[in-house]
N, C-alpha and C positions, 0 to 999 in steps of 0.2 A: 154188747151183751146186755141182755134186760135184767134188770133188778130178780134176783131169785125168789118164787111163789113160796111161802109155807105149805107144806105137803100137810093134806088130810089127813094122811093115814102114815104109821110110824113101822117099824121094823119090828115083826112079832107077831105083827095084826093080821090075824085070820079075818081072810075075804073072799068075793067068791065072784067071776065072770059077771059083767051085768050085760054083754050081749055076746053073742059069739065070735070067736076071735081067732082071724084067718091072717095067714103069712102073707105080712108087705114085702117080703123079699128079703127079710132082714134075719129071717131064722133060716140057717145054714140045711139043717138035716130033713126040710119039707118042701116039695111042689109051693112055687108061687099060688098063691091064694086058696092054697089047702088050709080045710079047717083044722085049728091047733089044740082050742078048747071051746066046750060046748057053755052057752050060755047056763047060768049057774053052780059051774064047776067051781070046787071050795080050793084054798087055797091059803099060804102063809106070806106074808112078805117079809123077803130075805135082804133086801138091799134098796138103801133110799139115793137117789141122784136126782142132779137136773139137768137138763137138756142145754148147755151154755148159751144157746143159740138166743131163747126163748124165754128160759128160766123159770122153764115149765117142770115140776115135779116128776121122776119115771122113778118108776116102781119093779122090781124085780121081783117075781109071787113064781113060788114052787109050788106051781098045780099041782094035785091030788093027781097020781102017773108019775110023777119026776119030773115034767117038763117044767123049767124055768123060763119064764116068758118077763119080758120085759115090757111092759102096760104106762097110760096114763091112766089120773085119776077118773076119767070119763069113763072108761072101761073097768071098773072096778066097785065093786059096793059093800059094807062091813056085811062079815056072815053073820 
């Protein structure tokens, strides 16, 4: 396991898509590489983790819709 990154962004922090953001397969209720959300959709983040593997920051943000997506910080930008 890598040393854990400090995450950007905190639990609370309204954000919002910085590009659009299509299913790796990993969201259960969508067509592989349907689009989930559209670039600049706002959003809250609900949940902070990290990736043990990597100890890369993942981000849980309840888009604007309900949808809960689970994001890096690359994918993401403060609203």
């Amino acid at each position: 396991m890598n040393e854990p990154k400090t995450p950007e962004f905190q639990w609370g922090q309204f954000v919002k898509a910085a590009a659009n953001l299509y299913n790796d397969g990993t969201f259960p209720d969508a067509l592989p590489d349907a689009l989930l959300i559209p670039s600049d959709t706002p959003g809250e983040i609900v949940n902070v983790g990290v990736v043990e593997a990597s100890g890369e920051p993942l981000y849980l943000v309840e888009f604007t819709g309900g949808h809960v997506i689970g994001v890096f910080e690359n994918e993401i930008v403060r609203a």
